[in-house]
C-alpha positions as CSV (number, residue, x, y, z in Angstrom):
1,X,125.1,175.6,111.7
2,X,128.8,176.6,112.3
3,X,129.4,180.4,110.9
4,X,133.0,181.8,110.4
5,X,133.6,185.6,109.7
6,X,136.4,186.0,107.6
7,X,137.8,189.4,107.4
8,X,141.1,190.4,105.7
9,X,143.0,193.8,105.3
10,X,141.7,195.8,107.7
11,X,144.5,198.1,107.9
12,X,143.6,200.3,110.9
13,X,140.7,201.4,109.4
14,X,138.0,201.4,112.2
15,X,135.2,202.3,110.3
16,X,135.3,199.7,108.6
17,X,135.7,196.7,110.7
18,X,132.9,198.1,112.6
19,X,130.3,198.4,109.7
20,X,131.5,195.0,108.9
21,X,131.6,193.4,112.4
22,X,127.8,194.8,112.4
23,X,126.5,193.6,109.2
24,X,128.0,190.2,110.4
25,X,126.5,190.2,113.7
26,X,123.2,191.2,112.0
27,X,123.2,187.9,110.1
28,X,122.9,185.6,112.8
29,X,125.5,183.7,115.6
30,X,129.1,183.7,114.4
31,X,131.4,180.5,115.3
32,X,134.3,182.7,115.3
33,X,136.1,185.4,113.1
34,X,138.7,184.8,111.2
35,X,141.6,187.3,110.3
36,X,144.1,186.7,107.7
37,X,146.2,189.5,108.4
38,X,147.5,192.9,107.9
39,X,145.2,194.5,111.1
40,X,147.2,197.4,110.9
41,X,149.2,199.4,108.6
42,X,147.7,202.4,105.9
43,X,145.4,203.9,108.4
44,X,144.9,205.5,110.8
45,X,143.7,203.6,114.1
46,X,145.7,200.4,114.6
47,X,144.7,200.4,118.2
48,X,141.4,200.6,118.1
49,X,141.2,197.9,115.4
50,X,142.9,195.7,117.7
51,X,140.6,196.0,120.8
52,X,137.9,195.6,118.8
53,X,138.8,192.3,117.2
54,X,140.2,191.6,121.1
55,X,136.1,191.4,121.9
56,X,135.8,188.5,119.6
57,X,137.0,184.9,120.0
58,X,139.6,185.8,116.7
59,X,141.6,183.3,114.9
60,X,144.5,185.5,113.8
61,X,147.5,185.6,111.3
62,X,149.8,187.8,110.6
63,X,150.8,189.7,107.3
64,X,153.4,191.9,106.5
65,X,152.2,195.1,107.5
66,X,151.8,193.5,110.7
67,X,155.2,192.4,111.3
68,X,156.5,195.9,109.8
69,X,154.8,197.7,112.8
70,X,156.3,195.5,115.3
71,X,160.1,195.6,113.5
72,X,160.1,192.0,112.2
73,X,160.0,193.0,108.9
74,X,162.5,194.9,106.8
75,X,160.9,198.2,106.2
76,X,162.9,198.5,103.1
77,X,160.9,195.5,101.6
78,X,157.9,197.9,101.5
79,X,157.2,200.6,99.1
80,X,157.5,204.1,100.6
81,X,154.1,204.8,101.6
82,X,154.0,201.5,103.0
83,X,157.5,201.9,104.8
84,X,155.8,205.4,106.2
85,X,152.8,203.9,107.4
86,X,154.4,201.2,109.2
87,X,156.9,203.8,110.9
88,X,153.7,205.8,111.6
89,X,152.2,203.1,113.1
90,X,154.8,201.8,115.2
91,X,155.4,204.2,117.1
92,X,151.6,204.9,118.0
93,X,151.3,201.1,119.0
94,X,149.9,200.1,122.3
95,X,151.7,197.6,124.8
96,X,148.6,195.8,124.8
97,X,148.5,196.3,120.8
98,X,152.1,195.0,120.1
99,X,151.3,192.2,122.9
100,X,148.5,190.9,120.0
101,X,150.7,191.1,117.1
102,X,153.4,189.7,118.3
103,X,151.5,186.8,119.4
104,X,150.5,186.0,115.6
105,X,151.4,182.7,113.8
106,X,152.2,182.9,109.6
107,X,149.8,180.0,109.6
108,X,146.8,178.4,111.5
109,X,145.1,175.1,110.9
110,X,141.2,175.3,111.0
111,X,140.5,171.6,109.3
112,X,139.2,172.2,106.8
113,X,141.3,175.2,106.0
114,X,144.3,176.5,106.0
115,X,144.6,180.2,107.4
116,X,147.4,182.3,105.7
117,X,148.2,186.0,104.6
118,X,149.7,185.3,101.2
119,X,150.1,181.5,100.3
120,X,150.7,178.3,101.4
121,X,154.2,178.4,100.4
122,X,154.6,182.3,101.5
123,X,152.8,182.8,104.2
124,X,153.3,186.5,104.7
125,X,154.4,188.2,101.3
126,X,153.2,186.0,98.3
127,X,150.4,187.5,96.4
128,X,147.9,185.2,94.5
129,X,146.9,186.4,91.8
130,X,145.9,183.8,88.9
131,X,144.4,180.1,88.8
132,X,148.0,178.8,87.3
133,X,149.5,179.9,90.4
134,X,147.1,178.6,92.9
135,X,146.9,175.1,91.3
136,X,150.7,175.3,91.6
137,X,150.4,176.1,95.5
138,X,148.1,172.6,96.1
139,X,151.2,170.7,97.5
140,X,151.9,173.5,99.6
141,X,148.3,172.9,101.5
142,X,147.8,170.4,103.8
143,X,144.4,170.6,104.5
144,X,141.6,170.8,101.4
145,X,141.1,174.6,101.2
146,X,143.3,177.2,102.2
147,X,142.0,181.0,103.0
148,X,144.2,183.7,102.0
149,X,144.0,187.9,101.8
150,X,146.9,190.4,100.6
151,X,146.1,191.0,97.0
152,X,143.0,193.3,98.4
153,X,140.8,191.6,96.1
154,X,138.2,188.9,96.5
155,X,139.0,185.9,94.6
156,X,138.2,181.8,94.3
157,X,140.7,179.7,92.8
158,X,140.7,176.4,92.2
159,X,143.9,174.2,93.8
160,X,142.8,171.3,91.5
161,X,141.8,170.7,88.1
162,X,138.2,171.4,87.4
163,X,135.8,169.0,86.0
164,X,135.1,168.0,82.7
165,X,132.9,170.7,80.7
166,X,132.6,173.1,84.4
167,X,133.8,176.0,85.0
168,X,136.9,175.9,86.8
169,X,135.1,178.6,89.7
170,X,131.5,179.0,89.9
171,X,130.3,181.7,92.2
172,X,126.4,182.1,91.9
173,X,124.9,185.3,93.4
174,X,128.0,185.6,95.7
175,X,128.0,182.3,96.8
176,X,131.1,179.7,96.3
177,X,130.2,175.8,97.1
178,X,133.5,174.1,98.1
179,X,132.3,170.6,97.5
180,X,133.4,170.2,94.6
181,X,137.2,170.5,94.7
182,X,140.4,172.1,96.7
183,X,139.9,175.9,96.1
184,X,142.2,179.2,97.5
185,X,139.6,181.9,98.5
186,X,140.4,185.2,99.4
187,X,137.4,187.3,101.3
188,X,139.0,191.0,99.8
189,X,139.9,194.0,102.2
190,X,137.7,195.0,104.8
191,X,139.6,198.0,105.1
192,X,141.5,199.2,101.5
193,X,139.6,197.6,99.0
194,X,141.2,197.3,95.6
195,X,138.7,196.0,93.0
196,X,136.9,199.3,92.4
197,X,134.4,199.2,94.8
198,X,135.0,201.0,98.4
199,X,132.9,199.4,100.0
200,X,134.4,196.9,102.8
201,X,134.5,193.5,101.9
202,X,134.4,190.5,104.0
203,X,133.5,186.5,103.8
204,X,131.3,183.8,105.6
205,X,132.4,180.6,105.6
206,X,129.5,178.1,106.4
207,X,131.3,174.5,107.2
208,X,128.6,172.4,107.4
209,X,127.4,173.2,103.8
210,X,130.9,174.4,102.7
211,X,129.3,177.5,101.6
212,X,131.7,180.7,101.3
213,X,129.7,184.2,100.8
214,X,131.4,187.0,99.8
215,X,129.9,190.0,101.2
216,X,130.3,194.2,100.8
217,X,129.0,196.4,102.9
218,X,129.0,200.2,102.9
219,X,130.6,202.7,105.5
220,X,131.7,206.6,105.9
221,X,134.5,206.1,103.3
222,X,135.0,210.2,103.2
223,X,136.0,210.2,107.4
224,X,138.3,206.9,107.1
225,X,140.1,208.9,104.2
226,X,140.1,212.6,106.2
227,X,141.4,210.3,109.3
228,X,144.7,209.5,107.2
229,X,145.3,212.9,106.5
230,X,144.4,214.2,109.7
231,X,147.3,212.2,110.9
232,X,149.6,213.2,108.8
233,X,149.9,209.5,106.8
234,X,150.8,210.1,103.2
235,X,147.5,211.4,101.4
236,X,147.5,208.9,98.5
237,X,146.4,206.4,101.3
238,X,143.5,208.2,101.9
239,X,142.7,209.1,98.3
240,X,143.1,205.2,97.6
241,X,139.6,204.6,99.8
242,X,137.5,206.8,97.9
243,X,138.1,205.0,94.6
244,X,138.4,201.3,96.1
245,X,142.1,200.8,94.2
């Protein structure tokens, strides 16, 4: 059965793409991973982030943070930390490090998804936040499902109208079937959850059932947070990791 990782928001934070990329690799043989963006930015090791997902065969987008590090993004488009973190980051980058972002697309085709940061229709900065919105965003999509990340938060939205008497989303014991519609999933952050929960979140994507599973997994949240200080990145982005918002 074909396996996709899905990870989203790492945002430098090491730690927690590896307890992911373990817990994944723990679960059986993976396809592929899947990134939808924003590798670097708020913590502390972009670099290493980047040769770890360099190990796997990685689909990759790009998000905003991304494009901040590299200058193809207005910095004053960011809020402050943001803005600092980016500056922090871009001038730590690796040749080999900007080499990989630069190289990222706003969007990827992988039939039968779509593979974007924000939205179908803004690629890079659009947050998703609400099922009015991604019904909206169906003309937008090409392809039958579309995988998104940015808001920090795992989510399923329908792109369609849902049956008569469902649910419009039914996610049973972390587990989303696809079959039944055109739905806009986002897998959460691996890296700066925002839902409450630290832990690091990521997704499966099973295509021959069209299963998605969302998944959390626990790491050292307490180092990740001392790493941003230690580096002199504002402290509120450390503080941020403890509490999962």
């Amino acid at each position: 059965m074909d396996r996709y990782v899905v990870l989203a928001d790492i945002h430098a934070n090491a730690r927690a793409l590896r307890a992911v990329l373990r817990d994944a690799a723990a679960s059986g043989p993976v396809r592929t991973v899947w990134v939808l963006g924003d590798v670097v930015g708020y913590g502390a090791e972009p670099n290493e982030c980047i040769e770890l997902l360099r190990d796997y065969a990685c689909v990759s987008v790009a998000g905003n943070h991304d494009l901040g590090a590299i200058g193809r993004a207005d910095l004053s488009l960011f809020n402050a930390n943001a803005a600092a973190a980016c500056a922090w980051t871009s001038a730590r980058l690796s040749s080999a490090s900007v080499e990989f972002l630069s190289a990222l697309a706003a969007r990827v085709e992988a039939p039968p998804f779509l593979l974007v940061h924000g939205s179908p229709a803004g690629p890079t900065w659009e947050y998703v936040v609400s099922a009015a919105r991604a019904r909206e965003l169906s003309s937008f999509c090409p392809l039958p499902h579309c995988l998104v990340g940015h808001t920090h938060v795992p989510a399923a939205f329908r792109m369609d109208a849902a049956p008569a008497g469902r649910a419009g989303v039914e996610v049973v014991d972390g587990v989303l079937s696809l079959r039944q519609g055109r739905f806009l999933v986002n897998p959460g952050s691996v890296g700066q959850p925002r839902d409450g929960d630290p832990r690091a979140a990521y997704a499966d994507v099973l295509v021959d059932d069209l299963t998605v599973h969302f998944r959390r997994v626990a790491y050292d949240v307490a180092a990740a947070a001392a790493s941003i200080v230690n580096a002199g990145l504002p402290e509120m982005l450390g503080a941020r990791l403890r509490v999962g918002c």
